[in-house]
Legacy VTK file of the C-alpha trace (Angstrom):
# vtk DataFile Version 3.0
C-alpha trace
ASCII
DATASET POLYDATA
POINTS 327 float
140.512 169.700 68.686
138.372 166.970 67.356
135.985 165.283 69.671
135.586 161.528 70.021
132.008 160.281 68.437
129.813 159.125 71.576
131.480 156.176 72.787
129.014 152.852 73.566
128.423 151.209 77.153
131.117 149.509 78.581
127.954 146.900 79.513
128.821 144.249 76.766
132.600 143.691 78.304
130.578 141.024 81.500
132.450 144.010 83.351
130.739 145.634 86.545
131.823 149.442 85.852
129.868 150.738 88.614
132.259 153.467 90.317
135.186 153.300 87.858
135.644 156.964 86.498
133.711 157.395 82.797
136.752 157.424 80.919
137.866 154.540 82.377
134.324 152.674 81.148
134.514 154.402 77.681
138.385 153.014 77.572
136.553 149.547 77.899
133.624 150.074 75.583
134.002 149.047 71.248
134.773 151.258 69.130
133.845 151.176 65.560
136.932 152.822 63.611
140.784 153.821 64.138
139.643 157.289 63.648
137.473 157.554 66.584
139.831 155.731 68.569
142.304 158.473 67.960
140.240 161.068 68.415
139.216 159.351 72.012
142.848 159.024 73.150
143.379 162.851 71.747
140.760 164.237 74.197
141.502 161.941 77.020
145.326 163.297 76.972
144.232 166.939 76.792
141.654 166.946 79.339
143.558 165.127 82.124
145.230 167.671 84.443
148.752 167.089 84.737
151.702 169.643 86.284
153.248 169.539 82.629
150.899 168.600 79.270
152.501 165.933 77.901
151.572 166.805 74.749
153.452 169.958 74.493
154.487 172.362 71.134
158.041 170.790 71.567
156.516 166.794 70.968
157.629 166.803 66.852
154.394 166.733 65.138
154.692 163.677 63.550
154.628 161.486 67.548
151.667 163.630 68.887
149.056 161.310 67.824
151.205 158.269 69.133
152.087 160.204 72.108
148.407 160.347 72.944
147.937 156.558 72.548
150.797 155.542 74.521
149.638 158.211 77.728
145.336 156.830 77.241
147.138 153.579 77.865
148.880 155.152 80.852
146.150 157.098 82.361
144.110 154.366 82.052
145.969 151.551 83.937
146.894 154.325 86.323
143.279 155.281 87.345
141.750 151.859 87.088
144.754 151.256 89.870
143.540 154.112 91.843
140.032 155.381 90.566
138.445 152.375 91.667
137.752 152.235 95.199
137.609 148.683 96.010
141.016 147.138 95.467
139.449 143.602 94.399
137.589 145.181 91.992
140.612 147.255 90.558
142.213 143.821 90.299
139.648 142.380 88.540
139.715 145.356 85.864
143.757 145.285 85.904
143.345 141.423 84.715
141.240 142.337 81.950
143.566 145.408 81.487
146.747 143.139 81.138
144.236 140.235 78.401
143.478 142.938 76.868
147.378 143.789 76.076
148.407 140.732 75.244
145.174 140.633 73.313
146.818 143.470 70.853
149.721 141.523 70.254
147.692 138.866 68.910
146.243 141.403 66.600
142.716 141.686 68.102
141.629 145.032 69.305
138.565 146.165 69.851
138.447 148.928 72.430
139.460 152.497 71.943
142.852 152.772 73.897
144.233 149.618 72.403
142.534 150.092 68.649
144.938 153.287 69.135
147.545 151.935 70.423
147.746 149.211 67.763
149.217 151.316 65.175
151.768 153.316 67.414
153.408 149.618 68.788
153.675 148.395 65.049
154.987 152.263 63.532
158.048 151.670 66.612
158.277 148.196 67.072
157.507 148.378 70.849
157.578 145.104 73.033
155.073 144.376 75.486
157.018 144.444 78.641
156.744 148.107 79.037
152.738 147.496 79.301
152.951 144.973 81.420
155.245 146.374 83.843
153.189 149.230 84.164
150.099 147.172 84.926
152.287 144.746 87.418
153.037 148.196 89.457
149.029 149.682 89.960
148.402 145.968 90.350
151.162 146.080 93.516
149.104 148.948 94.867
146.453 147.303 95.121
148.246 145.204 97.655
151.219 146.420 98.767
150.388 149.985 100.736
154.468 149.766 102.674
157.567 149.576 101.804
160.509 148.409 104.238
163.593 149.353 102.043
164.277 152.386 99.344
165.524 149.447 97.162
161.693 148.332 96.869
160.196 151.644 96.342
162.866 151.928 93.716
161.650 148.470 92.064
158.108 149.897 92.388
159.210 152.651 90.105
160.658 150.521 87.818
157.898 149.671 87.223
154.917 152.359 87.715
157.475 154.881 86.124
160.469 153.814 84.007
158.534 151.784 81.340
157.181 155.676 80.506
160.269 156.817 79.551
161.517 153.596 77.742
158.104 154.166 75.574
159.320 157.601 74.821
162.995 156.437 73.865
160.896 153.641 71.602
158.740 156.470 69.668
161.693 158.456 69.356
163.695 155.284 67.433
166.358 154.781 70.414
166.761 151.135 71.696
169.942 151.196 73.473
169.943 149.881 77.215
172.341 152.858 77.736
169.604 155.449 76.812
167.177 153.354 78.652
169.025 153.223 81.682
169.327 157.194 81.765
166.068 157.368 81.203
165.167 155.457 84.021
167.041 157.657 86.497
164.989 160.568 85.601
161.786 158.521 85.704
161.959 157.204 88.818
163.083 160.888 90.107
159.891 162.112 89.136
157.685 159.102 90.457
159.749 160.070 94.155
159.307 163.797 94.144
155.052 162.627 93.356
155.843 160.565 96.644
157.529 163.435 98.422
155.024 165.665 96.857
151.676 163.961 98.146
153.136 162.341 101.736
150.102 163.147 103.428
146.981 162.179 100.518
148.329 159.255 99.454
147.894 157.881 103.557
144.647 160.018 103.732
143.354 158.671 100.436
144.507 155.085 99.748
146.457 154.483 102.863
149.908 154.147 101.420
153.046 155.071 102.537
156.094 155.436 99.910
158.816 156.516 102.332
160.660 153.669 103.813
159.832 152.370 106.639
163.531 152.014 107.332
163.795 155.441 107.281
160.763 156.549 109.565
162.242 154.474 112.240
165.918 156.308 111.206
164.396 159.572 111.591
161.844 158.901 114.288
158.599 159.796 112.442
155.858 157.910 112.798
152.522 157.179 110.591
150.516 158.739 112.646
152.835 161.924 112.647
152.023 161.902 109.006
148.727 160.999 109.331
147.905 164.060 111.546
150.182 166.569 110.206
152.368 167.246 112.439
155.318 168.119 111.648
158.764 168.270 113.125
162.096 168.976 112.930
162.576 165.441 112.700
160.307 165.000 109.648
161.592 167.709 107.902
165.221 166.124 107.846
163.425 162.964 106.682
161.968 165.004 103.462
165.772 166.434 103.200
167.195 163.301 102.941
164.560 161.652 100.685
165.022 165.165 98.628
168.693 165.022 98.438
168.557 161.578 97.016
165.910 162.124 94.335
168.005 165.477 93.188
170.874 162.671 91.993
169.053 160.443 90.090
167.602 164.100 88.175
171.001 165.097 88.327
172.260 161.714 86.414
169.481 161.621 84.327
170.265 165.079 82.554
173.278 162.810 80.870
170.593 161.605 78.568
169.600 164.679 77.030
173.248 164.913 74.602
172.364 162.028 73.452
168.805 163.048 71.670
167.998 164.594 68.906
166.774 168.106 69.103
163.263 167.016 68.079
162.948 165.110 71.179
165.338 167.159 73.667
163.340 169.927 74.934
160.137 167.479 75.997
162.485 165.377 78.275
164.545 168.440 79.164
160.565 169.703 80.614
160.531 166.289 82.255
163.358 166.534 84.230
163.538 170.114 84.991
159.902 169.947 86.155
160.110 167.513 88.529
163.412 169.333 89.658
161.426 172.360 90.374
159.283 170.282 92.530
162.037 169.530 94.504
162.838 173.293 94.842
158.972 173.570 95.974
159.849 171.469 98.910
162.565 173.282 99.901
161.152 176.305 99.796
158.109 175.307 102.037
160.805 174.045 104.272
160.437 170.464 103.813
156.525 170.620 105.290
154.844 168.378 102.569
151.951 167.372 105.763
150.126 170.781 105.840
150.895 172.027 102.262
151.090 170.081 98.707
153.949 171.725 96.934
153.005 173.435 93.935
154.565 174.330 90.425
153.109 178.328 89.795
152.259 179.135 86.305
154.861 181.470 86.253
157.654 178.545 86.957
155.794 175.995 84.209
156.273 179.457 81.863
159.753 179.966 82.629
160.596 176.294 82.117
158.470 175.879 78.787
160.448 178.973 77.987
163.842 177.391 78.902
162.864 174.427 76.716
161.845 176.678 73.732
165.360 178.344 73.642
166.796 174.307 74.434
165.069 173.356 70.930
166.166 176.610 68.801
169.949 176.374 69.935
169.353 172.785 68.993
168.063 173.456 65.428
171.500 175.289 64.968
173.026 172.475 65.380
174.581 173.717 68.641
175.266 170.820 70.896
175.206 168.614 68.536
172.356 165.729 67.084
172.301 163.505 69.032
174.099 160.535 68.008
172.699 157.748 65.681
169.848 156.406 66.855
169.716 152.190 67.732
LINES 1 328
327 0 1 2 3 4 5 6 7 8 9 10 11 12 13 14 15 16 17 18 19 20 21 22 23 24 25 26 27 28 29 30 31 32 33 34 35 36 37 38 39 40 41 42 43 44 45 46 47 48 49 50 51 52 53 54 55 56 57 58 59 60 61 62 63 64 65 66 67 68 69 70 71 72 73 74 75 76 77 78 79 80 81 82 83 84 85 86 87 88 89 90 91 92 93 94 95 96 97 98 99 100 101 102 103 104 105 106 107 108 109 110 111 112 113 114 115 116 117 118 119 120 121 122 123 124 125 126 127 128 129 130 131 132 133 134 135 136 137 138 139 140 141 142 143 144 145 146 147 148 149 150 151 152 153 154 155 156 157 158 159 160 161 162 163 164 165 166 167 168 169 170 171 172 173 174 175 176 177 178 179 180 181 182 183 184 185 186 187 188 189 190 191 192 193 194 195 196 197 198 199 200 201 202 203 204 205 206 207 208 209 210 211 212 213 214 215 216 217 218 219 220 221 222 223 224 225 226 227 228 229 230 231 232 233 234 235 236 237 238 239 240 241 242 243 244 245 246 247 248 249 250 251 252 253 254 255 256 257 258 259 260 261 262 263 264 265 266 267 268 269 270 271 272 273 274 275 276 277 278 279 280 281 282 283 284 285 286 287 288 289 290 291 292 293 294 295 296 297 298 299 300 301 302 303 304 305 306 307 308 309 310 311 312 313 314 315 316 317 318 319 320 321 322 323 324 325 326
């Protein structure tokens, strides 16, 4: 893998980048060609742990490149959201964040993320309110640490979440609402098993709570239950329920996969089925998400890149058919 050229300060931006993670700074700083650019959002993408690469063997070769573009973007409204450590400041860079985007649809780019990113919104046509919404959501964290309803934390993954998948659909050349509503099931599955997953660090850590308030008084949990670890009988039924729920929306969202092309299939096929096996991590800890962070083993990632492998060679045989025509 090609390394990115030795990126310049951040300094000439008028930003204060004291405490925002390097890559973050570099994300800021000029770059002086598409090529380095690319290779910045390249080694960004592979370097940043996640439960599932997202740029797998089953991504067609031909979107890996834009893949990476679209996820720098991602990773790097996501940490200046939560990488920060002083929520004015993170507002202040999520400002420049969101001039900067409508900056590339003006045509001016001069950073690395969106000098990259330039090409992969003109190759697929993408709008701009995927961006935005995504930088609307880490820009709600900054302020908004409770939620009284599921129906908000669900509008909080419409945004931090869904726009992800609506990217995908866009690189992959599907526009329908009907695709991008399946899509958005699965999406905001996996942003609620991360919730599930990390109860007890995200009120450690940035003192938010995802679970519904309605619900903790339903179940009779309280923060500082969760604060403290202690868990209960009455927490665990909590996690069942929130569980339960989330397994639907995965369950609904495995309607989309028919209607992609085999190219495509077997990456949101590892989407879904990963952040179903989360679920089944839950379970299997009994619901205690306080004392332990459910984990995927590297056997279970194996078996489900596996799964996805023999998804994509049935598919290449034309066995459950194309995928429709594309919109």
């Amino acid at each position: 893998m090609n390394k990115p050229n030795t990126i310049p300060s951040a300094d000439s931006l008028g930003l204060n980048t004291a405490g925002i993670p390097p890559t973050v700074a570099a994300a800021f700083a000029p770059v002086s060609s598409l090529a380095q650019a690319e290779a910045y959002t390249r080694d960004l993408t592979h370097t940043h742990y996640e439960n599932f690469s997202v740029i797998s063997i089953f991504v067609p070769k031909h979107l890996r490149q834009d893949f990476c573009n679209v996820y720098a973007f991602c990773r790097t409204a996501d940490d200046l959201g939560d990488e920060v450590g002083d929520r004015a400041l993170a507002t202040q860079y999520l400002a420049d964040f969101r001039a900067q985007t409508h900056a590339l649809y003006a045509g001016q780019t001069t950073t690395a993320v969106f000098t990259a990113l330039a090409g992969t919104v003109k190759r697929h046509d993408i709008p701009i309110q995927p961006f935005l919404d995504l930088i609307s959501a880490f820009e709600q964290d900054q302020h908004t640490l409770r939620y009284e309803t599921f129906d908000q934390v669900v509008d909080y993954c419409r945004r931090s979440a869904d726009p992800v998948g609506r990217l995908v659909l866009y690189m992959s050349g599907y526009r329908d609402e009907h695709r991008q509503q399946l899509s958005d099931k699965t999406c905001t599955a996996l942003q609620l098993a991360n919730f599930w997953q990390d109860v007890r660090r995200d009120i450690l850590e940035r003192d938010r709570i995802y679970i519904p308030q309605e619900d903790l008084r339903r179940f009779a949990v309280t923060e500082d239950d969760i604060r403290h670890g202690r868990i209960t009988q009455n927490f665990r039924d909590l996690m069942r329920f929130q569980v339960d729920r989330t397994q639907q929306l995965f369950n609904d969202g495995l309607a989309l996969l028919p209607l992609l092309n085999h190219q495509i299939r077997p990456q949101i096929s590892l989407f879904n089925r990963g952040g179903q096996a989360v679920l089944t991590a839950i379970r299997n800890q009994n619901y205690d998400t306080l004392t332990k962070r459910p984990r995927l083993s590297k056997m279970l990632k194996a078996r489900l890149m596996l799964r996805a492998l023999v998804t994509i060679t049935f598919s290449k045989l034309h066995i459950g058919g194309s995928g429709g025509v594309k919109k």
